[in-house]
Backbone as CSV, one residue per row, in Angstrom:
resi,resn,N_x,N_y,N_z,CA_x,CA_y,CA_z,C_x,C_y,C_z
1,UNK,-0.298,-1.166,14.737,-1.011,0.089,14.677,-2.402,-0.103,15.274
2,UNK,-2.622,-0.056,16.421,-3.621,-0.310,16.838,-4.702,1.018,17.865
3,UNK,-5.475,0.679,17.146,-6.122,1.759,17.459,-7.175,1.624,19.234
4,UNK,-7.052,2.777,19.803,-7.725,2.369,21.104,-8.436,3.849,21.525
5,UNK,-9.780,3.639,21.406,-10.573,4.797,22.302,-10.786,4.147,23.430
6,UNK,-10.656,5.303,24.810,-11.571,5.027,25.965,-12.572,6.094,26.209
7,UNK,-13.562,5.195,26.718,-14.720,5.805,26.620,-15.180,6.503,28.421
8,UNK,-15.044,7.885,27.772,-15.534,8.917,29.258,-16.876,8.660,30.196
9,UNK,-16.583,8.895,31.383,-17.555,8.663,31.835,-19.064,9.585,31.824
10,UNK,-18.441,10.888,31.458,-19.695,11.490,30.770,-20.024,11.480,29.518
11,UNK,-19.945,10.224,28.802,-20.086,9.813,27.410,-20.358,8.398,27.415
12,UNK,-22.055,8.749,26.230,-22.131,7.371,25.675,-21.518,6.324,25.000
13,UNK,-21.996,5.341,25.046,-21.468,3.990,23.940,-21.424,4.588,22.187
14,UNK,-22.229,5.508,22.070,-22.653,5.704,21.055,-21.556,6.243,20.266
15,UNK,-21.567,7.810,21.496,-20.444,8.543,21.077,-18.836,8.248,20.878
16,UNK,-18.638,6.979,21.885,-17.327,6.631,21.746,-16.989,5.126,20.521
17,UNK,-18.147,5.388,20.010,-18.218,4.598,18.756,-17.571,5.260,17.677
18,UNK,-18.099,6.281,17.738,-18.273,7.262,16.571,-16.982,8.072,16.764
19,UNK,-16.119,8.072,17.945,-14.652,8.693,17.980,-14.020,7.553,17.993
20,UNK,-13.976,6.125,17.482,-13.361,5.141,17.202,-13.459,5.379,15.488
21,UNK,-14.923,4.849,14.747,-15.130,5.307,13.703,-13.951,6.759,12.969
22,UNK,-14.092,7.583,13.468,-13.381,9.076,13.342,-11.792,8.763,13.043
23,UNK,-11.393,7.690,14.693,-10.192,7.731,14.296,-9.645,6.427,13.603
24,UNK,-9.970,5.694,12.956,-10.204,4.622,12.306,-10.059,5.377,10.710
25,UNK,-10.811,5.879,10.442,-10.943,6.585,9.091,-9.757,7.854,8.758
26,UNK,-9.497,8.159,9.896,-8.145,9.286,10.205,-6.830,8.455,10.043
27,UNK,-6.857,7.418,10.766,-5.470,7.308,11.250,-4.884,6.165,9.264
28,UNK,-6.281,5.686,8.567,-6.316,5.017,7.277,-6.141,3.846,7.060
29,UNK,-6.355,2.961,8.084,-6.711,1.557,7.960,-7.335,1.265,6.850
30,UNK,-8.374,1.759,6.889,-9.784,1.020,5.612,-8.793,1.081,4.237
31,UNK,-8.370,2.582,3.898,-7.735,2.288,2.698,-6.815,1.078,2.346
32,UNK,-5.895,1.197,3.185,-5.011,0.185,3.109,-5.365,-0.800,2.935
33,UNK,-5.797,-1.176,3.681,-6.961,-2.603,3.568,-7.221,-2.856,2.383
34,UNK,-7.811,-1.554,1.782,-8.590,-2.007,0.297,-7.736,-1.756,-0.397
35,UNK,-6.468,-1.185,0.081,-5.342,-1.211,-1.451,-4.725,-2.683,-1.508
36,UNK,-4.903,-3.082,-0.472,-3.667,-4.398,-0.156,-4.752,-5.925,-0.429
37,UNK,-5.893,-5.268,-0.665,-6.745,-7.062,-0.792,-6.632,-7.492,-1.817
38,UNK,-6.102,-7.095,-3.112,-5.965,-7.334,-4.428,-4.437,-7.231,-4.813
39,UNK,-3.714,-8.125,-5.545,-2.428,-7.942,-5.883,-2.455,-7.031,-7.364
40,UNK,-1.505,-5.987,-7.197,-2.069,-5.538,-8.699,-0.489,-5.750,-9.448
41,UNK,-0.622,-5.574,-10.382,0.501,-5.432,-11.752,1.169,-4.103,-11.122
42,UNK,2.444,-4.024,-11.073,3.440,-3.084,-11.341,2.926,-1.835,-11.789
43,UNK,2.544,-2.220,-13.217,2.213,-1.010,-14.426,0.722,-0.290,-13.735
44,UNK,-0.024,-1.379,-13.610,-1.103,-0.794,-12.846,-1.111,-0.213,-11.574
45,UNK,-0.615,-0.099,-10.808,-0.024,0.288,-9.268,0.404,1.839,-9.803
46,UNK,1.364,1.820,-10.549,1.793,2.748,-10.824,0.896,4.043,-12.017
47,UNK,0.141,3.237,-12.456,-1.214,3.682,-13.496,-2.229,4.315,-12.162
48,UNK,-2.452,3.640,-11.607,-3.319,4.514,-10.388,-2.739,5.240,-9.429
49,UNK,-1.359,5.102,-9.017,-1.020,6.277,-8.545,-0.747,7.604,-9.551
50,UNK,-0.453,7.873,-10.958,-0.299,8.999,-11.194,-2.306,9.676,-11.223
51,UNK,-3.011,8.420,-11.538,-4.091,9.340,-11.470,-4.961,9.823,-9.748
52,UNK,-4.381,8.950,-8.978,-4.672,9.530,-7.490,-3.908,11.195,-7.546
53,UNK,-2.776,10.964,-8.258,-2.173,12.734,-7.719,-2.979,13.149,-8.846
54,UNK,-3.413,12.818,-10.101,-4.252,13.979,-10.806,-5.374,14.016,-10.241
55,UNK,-5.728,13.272,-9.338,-6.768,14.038,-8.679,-7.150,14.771,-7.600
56,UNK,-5.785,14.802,-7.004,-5.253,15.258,-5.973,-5.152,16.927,-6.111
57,UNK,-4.625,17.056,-7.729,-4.170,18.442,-8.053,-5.263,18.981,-8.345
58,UNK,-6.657,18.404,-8.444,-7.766,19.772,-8.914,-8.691,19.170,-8.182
C-alpha cells in the first residue's frame, strides 16, 4: 500500500507535502500503525472495538 504524490510543476514542495500528509491520513496508515504496535488481549481488542462503535453512534 504505498502511497505516492507527484508534485506539479505549478506547485510547491510545501504544498505537495501537505497532499502527501492528506493522503497518508486518508488512505489510514497512522492508525494502523498504532493499532498494530502493541499486542492486545482478545477480550481487550474486542473491549475497544464495541466502544469505538459507541462512539461512532453519537
Amino acid at each position: 500500500m504505498a502511497i505516492k504524490v507527484v508534485i506539479r510543476q505549478d506547485e510547491g514542495v510545501e504544498e505537495g507535502i501537505r497532499r502527501f500528509k492528506r493522503a497518508v491520513n486518508k488512505s489510514g496508515v497512522v492508525m494502523e500503525m498504532r493499532k498494530r504496535e502493541f499486542y492486545l488481549k482478545t477480550a481487550l481488542r474486542r473491549k475497544q472495538k464495541s466502544e469505538m462503535a459507541r462512539r461512532k453512534k453519537w
